[in-house]
MARNU-30998 format. One record per residue: residue number from 1; x, y, z of N, C-alpha, C in turn; residue in three letters. Coordinates in nm, 2 decimals, padded with zeros to 4 digits. Layout:
// residues N
+-----+--------+--------+--------+--------+--------+--------+--------+--------+--------+------+
| pos |   n_c1 |   n_c2 |   n_c3 |  ca_c1 |  ca_c2 |  ca_c3 |   c_c1 |   c_c2 |   c_c3 | code |
+-----+--------+--------+--------+--------+--------+--------+--------+--------+--------+------+
| NUM |      X |      Y |      Z |      X |      Y |      Z |      X |      Y |      Z |  ALA |
...
+-----+--------+--------+--------+--------+--------+--------+--------+--------+--------+------+
***
This chain:
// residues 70
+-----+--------+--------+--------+--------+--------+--------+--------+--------+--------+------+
| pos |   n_c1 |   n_c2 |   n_c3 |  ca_c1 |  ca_c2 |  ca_c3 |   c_c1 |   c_c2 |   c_c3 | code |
+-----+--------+--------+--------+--------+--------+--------+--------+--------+--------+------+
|   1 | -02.46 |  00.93 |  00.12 | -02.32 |  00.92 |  00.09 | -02.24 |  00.86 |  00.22 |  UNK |
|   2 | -02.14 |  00.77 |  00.21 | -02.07 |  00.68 |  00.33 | -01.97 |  00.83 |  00.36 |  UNK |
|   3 | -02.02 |  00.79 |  00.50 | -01.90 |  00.90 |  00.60 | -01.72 |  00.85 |  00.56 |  UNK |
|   4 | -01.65 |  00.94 |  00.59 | -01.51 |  00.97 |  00.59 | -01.49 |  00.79 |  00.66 |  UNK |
|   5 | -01.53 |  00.75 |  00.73 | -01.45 |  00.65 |  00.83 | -01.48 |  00.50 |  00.74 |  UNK |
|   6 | -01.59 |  00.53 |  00.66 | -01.66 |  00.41 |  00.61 | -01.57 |  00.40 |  00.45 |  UNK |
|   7 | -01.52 |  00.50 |  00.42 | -01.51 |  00.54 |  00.29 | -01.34 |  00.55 |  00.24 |  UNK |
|   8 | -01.25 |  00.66 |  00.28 | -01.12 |  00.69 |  00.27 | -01.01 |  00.65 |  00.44 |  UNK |
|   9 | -01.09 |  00.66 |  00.52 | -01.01 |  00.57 |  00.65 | -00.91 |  00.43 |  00.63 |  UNK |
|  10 | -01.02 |  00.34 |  00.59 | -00.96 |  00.25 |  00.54 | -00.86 |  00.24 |  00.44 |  UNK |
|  11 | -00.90 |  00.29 |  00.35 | -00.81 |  00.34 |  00.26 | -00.65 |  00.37 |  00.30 |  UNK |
|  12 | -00.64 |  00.50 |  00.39 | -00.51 |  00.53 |  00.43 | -00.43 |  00.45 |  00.53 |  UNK |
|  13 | -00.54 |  00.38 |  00.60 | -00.44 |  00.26 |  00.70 | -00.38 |  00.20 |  00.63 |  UNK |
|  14 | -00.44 |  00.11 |  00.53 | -00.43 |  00.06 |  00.44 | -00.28 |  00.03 |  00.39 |  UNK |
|  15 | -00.28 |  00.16 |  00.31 | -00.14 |  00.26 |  00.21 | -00.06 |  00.29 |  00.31 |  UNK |
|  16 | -00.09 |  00.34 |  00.44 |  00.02 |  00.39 |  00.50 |  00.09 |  00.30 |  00.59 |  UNK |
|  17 |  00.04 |  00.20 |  00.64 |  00.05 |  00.08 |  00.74 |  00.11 | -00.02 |  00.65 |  UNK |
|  18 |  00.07 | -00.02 |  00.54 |  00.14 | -00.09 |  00.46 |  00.25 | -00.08 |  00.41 |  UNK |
|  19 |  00.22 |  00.07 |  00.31 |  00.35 |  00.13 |  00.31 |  00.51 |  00.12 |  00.38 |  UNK |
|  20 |  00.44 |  00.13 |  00.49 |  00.58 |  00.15 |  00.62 |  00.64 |  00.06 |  00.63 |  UNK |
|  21 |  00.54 | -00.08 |  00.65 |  00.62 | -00.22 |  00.57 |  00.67 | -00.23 |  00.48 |  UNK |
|  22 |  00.59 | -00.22 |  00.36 |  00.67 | -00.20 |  00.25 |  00.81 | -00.12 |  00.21 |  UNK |
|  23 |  00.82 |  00.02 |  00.23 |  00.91 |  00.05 |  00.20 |  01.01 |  00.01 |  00.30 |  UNK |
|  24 |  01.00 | -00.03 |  00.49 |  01.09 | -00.06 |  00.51 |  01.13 | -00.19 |  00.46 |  UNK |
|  25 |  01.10 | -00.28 |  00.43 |  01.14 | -00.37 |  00.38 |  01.20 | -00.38 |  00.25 |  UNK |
|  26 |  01.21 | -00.27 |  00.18 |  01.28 | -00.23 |  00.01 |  01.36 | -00.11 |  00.13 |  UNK |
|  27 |  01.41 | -00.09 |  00.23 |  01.52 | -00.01 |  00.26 |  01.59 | -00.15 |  00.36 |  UNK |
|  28 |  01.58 | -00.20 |  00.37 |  01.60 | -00.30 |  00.48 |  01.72 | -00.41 |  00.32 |  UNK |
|  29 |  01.63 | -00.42 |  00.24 |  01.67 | -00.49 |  00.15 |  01.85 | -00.41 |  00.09 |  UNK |
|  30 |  01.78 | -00.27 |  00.04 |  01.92 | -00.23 |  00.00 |  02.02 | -00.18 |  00.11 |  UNK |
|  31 |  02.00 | -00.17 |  00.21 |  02.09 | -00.16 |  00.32 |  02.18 | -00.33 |  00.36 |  UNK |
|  32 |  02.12 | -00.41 |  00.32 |  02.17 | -00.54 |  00.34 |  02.25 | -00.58 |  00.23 |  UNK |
|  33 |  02.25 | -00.52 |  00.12 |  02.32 | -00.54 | -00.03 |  02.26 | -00.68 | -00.09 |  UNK |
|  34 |  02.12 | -00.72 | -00.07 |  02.08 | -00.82 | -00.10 |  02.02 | -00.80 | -00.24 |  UNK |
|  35 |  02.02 | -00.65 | -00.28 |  01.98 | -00.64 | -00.43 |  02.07 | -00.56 | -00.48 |  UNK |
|  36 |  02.14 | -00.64 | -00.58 |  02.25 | -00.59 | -00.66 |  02.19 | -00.53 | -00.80 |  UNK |
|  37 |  02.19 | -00.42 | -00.76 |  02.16 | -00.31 | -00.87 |  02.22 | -00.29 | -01.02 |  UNK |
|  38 |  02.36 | -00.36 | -01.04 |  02.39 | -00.35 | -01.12 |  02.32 | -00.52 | -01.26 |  UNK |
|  39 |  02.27 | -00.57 | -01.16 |  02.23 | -00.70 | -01.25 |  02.10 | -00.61 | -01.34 |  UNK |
|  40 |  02.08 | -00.66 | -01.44 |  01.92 | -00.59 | -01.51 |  01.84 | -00.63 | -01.42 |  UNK |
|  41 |  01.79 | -00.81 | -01.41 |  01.69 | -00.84 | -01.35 |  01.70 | -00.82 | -01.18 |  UNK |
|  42 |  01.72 | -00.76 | -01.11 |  01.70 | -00.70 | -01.01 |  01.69 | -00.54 | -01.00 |  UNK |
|  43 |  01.73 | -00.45 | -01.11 |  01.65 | -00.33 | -01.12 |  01.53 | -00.33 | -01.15 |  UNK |
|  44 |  01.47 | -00.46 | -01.25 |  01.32 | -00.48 | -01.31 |  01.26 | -00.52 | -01.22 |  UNK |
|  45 |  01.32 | -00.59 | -01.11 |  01.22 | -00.60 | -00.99 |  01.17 | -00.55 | -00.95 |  UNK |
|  46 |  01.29 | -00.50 | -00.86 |  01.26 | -00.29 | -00.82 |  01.16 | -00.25 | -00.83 |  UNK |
|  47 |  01.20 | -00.23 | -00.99 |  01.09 | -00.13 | -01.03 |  00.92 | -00.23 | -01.07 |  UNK |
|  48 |  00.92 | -00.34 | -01.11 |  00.82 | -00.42 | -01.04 |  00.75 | -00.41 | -00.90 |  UNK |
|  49 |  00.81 | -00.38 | -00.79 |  00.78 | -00.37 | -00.69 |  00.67 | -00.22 | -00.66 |  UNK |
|  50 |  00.79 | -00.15 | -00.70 |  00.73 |  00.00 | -00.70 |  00.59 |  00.06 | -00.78 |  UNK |
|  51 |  00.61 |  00.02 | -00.87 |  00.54 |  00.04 | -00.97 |  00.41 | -00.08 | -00.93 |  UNK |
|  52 |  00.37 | -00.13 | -00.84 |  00.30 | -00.26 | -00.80 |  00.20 | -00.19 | -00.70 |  UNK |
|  53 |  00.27 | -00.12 | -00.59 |  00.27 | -00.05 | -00.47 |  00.18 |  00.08 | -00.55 |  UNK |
|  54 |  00.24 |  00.15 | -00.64 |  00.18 |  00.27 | -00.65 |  00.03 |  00.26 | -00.72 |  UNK |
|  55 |  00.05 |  00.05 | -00.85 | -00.06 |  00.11 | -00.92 | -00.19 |  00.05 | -00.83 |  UNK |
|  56 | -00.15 | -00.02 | -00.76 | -00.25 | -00.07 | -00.66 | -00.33 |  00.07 | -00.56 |  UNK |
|  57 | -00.23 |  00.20 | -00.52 | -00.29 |  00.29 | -00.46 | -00.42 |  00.37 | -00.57 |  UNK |
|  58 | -00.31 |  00.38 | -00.71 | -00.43 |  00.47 | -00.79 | -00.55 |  00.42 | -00.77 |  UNK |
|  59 | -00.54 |  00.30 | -00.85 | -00.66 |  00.17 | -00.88 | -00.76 |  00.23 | -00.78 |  UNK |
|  60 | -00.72 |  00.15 | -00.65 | -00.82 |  00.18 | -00.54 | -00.85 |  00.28 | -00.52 |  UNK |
|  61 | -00.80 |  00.42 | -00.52 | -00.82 |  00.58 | -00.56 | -00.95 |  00.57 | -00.58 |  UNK |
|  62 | -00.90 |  00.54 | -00.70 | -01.02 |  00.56 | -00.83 | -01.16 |  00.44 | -00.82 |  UNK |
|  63 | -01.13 |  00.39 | -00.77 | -01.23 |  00.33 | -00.74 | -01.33 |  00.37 | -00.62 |  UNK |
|  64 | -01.29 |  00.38 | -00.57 | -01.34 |  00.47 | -00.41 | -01.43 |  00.60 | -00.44 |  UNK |
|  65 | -01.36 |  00.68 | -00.58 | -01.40 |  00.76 | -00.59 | -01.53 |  00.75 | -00.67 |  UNK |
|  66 | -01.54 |  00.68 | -00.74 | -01.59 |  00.62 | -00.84 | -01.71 |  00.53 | -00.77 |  UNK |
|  67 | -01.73 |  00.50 | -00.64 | -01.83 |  00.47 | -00.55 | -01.90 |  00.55 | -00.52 |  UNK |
|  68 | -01.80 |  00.66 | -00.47 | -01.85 |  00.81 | -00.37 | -01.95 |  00.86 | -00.47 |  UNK |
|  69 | -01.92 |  00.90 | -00.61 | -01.93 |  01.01 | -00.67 | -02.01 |  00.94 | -00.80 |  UNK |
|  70 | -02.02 |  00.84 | -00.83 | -02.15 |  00.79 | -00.97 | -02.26 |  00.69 | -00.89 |  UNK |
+-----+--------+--------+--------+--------+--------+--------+--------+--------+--------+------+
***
């Protein structure tokens, strides 16, 4: 079985290193009023964005796990 460093390390740099980009950059964006909330297609982005970020974490989750463990 691949050790912690070979396996979920990467992983978290990954999510969290990126993350911190990511979300500063979706706080950076609404602090500048560059996304106007009230349009539809800039809430569908949004939530395009988010929803992009999170399904990309499961995915690789589950995939990972899904190496470790069959």
């Amino acid at each position: 079985m691949p050790s912690f460093t070979h396996s979920w390390l990467p992983f978290i740099y990954l999510y969290f290193f990126g993350g911190l980009f990511f979300f500063g950059g979706m706080i950076i964006i609404h602090k500048s009023n560059s996304l106007d909330l009230r349009l539809k297609k800039n809430r569908w982005w949004r939530k395009v964005l988010y929803f992009g970020y999170f399904y990309f974490l499961i995915i690789h989750s589950i995939l990972i796990i899904a190496a470790l463990y069959w």
